[in-house]
C-alpha positions as CSV (number, residue, x, y, z in Angstrom):
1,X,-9.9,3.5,-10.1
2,X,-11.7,3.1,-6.9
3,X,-9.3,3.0,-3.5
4,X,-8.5,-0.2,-1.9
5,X,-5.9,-1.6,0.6
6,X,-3.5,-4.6,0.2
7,X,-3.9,-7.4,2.8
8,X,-2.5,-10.9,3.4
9,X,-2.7,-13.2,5.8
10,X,-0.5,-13.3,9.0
11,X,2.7,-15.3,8.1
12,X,6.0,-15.2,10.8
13,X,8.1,-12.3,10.0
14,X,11.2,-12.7,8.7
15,X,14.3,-12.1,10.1
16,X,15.8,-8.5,9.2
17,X,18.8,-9.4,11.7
18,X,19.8,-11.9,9.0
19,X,19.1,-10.7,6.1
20,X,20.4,-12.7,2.6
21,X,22.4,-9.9,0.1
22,X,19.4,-9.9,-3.2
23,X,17.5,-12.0,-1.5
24,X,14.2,-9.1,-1.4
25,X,15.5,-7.5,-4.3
26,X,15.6,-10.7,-6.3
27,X,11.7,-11.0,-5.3
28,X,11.0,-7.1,-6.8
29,X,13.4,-7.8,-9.8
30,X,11.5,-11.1,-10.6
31,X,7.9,-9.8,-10.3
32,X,6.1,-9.5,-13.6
33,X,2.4,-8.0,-14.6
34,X,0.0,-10.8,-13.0
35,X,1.6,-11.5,-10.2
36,X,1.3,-10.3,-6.2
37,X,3.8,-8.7,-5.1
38,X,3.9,-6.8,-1.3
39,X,7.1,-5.7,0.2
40,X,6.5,-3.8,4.4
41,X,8.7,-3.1,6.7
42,X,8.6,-7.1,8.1
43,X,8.8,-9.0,4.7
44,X,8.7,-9.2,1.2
45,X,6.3,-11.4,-0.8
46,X,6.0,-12.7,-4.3
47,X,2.8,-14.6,-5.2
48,X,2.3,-16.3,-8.4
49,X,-0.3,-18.1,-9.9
50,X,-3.8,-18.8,-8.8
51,X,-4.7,-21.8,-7.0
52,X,-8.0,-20.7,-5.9
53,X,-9.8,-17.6,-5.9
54,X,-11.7,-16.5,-2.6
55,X,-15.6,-16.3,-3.7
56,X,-17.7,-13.1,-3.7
57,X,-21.0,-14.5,-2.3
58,X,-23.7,-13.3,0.9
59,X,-20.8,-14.5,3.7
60,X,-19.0,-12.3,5.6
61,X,-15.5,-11.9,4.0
62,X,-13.3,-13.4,6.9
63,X,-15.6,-16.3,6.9
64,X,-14.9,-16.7,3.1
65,X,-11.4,-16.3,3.8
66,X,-10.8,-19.0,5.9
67,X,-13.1,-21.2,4.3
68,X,-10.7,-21.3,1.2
69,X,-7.7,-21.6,3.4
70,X,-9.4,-24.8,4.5
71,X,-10.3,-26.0,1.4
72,X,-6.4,-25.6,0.0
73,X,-4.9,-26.9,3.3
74,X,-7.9,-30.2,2.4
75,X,-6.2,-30.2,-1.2
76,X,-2.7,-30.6,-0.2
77,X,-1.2,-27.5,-0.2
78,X,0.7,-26.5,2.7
79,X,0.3,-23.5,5.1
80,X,-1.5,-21.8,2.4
81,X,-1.9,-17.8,2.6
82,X,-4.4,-15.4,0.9
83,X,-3.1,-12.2,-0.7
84,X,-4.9,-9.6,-2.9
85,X,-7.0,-6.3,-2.6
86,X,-10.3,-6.2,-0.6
87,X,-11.9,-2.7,-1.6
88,X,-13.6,-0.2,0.8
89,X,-17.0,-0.8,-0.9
90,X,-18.3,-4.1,1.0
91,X,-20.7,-4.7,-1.8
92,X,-17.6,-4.8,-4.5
93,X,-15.8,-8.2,-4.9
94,X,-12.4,-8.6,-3.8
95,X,-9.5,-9.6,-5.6
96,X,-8.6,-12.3,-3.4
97,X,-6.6,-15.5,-4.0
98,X,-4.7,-17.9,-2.6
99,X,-1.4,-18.3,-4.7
100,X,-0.3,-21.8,-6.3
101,X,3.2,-20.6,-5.6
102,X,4.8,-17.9,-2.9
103,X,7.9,-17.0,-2.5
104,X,9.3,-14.7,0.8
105,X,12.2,-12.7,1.7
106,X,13.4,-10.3,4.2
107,X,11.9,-6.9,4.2
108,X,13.6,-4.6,1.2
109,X,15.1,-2.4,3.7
110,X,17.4,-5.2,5.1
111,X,18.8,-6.0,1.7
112,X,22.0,-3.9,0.6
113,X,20.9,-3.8,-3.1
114,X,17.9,-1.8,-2.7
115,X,20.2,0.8,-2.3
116,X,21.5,0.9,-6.3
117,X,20.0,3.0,-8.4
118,X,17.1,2.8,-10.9
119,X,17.4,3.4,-14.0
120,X,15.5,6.7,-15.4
121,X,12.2,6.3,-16.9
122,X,11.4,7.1,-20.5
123,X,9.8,9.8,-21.4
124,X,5.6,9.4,-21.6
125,X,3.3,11.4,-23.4
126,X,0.7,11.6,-20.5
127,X,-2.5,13.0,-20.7
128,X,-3.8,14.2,-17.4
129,X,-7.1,14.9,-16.0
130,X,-8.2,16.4,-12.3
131,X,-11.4,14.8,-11.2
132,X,-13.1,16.8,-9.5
133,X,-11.8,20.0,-12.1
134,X,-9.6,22.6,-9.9
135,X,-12.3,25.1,-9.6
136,X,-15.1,22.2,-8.7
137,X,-12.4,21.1,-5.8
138,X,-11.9,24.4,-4.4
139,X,-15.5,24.9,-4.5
140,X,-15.7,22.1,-2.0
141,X,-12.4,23.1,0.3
142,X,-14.5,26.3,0.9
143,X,-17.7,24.7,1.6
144,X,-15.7,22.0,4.0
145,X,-14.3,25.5,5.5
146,X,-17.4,27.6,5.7
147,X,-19.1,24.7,7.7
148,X,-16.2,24.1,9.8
149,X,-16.0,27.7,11.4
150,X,-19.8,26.9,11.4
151,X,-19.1,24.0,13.8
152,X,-20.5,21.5,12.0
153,X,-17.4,18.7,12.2
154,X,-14.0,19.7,12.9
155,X,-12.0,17.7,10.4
156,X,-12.5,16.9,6.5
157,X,-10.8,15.0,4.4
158,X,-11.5,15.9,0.6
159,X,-9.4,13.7,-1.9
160,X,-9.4,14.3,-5.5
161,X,-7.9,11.9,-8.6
162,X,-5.4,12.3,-11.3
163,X,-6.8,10.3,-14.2
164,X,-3.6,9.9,-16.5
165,X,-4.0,8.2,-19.6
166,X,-0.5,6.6,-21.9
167,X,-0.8,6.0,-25.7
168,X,2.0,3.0,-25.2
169,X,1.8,0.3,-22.9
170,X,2.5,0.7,-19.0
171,X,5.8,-0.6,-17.6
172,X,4.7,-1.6,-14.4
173,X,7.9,-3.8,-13.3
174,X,9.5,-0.3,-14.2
175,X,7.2,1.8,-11.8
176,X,7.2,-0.7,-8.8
177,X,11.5,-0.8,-8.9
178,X,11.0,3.6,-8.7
179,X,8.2,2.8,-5.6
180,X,9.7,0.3,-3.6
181,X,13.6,1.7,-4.1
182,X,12.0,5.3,-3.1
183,X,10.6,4.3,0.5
184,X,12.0,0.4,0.8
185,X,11.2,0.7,4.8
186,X,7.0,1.8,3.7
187,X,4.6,-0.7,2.4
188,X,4.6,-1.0,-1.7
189,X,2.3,-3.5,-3.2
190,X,1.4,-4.1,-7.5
191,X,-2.0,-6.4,-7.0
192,X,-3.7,-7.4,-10.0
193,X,-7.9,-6.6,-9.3
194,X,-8.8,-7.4,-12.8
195,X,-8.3,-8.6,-16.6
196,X,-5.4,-5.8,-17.6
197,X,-6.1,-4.3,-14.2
198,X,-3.5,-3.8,-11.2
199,X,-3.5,-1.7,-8.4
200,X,0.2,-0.3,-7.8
201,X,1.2,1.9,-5.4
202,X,3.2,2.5,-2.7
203,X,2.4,4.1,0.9
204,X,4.5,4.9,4.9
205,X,1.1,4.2,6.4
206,X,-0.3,1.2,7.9
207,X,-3.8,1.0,8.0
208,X,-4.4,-2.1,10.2
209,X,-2.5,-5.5,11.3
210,X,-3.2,-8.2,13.5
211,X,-1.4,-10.7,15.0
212,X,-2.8,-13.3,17.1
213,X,-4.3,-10.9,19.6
214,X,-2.4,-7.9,18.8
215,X,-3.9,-5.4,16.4
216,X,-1.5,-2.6,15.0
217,X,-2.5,0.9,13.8
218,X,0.3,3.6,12.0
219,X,-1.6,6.6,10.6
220,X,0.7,9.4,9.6
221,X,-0.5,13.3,10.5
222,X,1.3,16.2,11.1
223,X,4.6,15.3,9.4
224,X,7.7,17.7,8.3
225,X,10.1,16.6,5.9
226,X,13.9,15.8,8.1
227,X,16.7,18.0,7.1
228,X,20.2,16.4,7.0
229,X,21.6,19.4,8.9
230,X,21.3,18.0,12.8
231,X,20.5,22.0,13.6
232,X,18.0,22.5,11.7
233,X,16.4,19.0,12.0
234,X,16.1,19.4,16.1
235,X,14.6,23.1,14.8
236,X,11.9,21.4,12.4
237,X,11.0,18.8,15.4
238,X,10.8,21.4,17.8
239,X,8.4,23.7,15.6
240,X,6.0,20.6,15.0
241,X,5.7,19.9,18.7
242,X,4.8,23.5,19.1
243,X,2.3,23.7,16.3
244,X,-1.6,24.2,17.5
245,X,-2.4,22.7,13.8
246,X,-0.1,19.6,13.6
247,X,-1.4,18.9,17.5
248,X,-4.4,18.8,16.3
249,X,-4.2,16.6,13.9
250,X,-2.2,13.9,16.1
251,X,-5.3,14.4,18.6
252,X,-7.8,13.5,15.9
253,X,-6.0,10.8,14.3
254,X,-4.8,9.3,18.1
């Protein structure tokens, strides 16, 4: 599965100083395999249906974008939106539509009942596979070491994959509830990119938003789990602002 990021368009925030009891959960309770769904720390959404599908052609896609905005505000529909996955290869086609249907809530943290608990997955016989293979990845952290004290960069980012592969059929309502009830306040998103194809997942960073004129940023580096114990929570913070590693990392990220 290659890596992409959810996006939609800019829409008002709702109001979290208001928020209706169910009124997000209802949104994550209803969503089924097909539909949009993106919950962040401003709103929830649930998109449904395709009224039109953004084209993959030679324009640039924002001027795509906002060409079939135009032509579904032309249609009839009003204050249309565009929600889907754009992937990081700008050669790739994007999974982008605008929805014949949309429904919005208050973000999931604001809503009492994302607090009740989920039930307990069944058992899956998964079969899992490292890509790159242990050894091959820790061939490369070496490398991406050796050339460091070298001086050739002074940060690398190696990723690797879990390919995991069910005999039966995936739940996917089930594994958005356990992603969005884990971290309600992050941004969790089930996106379908494909025929039988969704991209689920659930993240704390924000890679990019922009409102109007105001473009927003909130990369994560550096972190330490919090400790419920106040003592050794103010200990925790204290180490991190004293660590020459997690400094640096702030530094390269900032």
């Amino acid at each position: 599965m290659s890596t992409t990021s959810q996006v939609a368009t800019s829409m008002p925030p709702a109001d979290p100083a208001h928020p209706v009891i169910g009124a997000a959960t209802s949104l994550l309770d209803a969503y089924t395999p097909g539909a949009r769904f993106l919950a962040t720390p401003g709103r929830t959404l649930l998109a449904q249906g395709d009224a039109r599908q953004v084209p993959h052609d030679e324009r640039p896609l924002d001027q795509r974008v906002r060409a079939t905005l135009a032509e579904a505000g032309a249609a009839g529909q009003e204050s249309p939106v565009v929600i889907g996955a754009i992937p990081f290869d700008h050669e790739a086609p994007a999974a982008l539509s605008v929805p014949t249907a949309l429904r919005t809530a208050p973000p999931l943290a604001s809503d009492p009942l994302i607090a009740l608990p989920v039930g307990v997955p069944d058992s899956a016989n998964w079969r899992i596979r490292p890509v790159p293979e242990p050894e091959v990845y820790g061939a490369g952290v070496a490398s991406a070491v050796e050339r460091m004290w070298r001086g050739e960069f002074s940060k690398v980012v190696l990723a690797r994959t879990l390919e995991l592969t069910s005999p039966a059929p995936l739940d996917l309502p089930a594994m958005l509830q356990r992603l969005a009830r884990r971290d309600p306040v992050g941004y969790t998103f089930a996106l379908p990119t494909g025929p039988g194809r969704t991209l689920i997942g659930a993240s704390p960073e924000l890679l990019v938003s922009r409102k109007g004129n105001q473009v927003t940023a909130n990369p994560l580096a550096g972190s330490t789990p919090r400790s419920t114990d106040l003592a050794e929570d103010v200990r925790r913070a204290a180490t991190l602002l004293q660590s020459a590693k997690d400094l640096h990392e702030h530094a390269v990220v900032v």
